[in-house]
C-alpha positions as CSV (number, residue, x, y, z in Angstrom):
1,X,86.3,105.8,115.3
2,X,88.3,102.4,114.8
3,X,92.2,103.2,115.3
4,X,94.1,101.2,112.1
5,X,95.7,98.3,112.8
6,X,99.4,98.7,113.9
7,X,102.9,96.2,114.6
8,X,102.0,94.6,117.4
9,X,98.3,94.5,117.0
10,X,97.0,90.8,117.5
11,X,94.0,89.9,115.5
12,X,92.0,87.0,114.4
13,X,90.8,86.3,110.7
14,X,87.2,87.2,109.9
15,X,84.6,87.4,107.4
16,X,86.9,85.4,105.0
17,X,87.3,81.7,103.3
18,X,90.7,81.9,105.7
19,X,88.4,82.5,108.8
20,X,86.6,79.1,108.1
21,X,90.0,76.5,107.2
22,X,90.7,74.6,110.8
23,X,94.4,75.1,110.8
24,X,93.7,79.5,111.2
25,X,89.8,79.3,113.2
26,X,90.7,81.2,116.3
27,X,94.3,81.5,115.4
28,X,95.7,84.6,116.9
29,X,98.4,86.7,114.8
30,X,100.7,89.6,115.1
31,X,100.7,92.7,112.4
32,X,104.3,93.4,111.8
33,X,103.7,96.0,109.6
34,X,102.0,99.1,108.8
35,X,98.8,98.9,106.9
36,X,99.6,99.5,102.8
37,X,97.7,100.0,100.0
38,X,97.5,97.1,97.5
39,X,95.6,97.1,94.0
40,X,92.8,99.4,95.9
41,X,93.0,96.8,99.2
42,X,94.7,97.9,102.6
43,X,96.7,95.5,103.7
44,X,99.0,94.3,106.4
45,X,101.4,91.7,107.2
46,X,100.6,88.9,109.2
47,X,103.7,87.3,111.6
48,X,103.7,83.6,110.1
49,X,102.1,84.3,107.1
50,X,103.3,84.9,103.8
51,X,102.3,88.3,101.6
52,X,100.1,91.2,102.9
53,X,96.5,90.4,104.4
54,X,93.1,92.8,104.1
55,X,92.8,94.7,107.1
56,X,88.9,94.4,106.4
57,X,89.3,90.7,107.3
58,X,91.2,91.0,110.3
59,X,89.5,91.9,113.7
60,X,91.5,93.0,117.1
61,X,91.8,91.1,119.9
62,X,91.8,93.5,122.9
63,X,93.8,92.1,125.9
């Protein structure tokens, strides 16, 4: 089973038009938040980024 994304987590961007612009490709980010649910999406906030971000679109990055 996948454990859900918590603060701290880093991730990458995947699976998404974000994944594919040059300024986030293999950018790695920080979740600062819990995971939320928004209009039927789960979400998280991204360190740097502005509003909540699809966990479905984020993949870990294990150390």
């Amino acid at each position: 089973m996948i454990r859900p994304l918590k603060p701290g987590d880093q991730v990458v961007m995947h699976g998404c038009y974000e994944a594919h612009k040059e300024k986030y490709k293999d950018k790695v980010w920080t979740v600062e938040s819990e995971p939320w649910d928004l209009c039927g999406s789960e979400v998280v906030r991204l360190e740097g980024h502005s509003g909540g971000f699809a966990t479905e679109y984020l993949k870990r990055v294990e150390a």
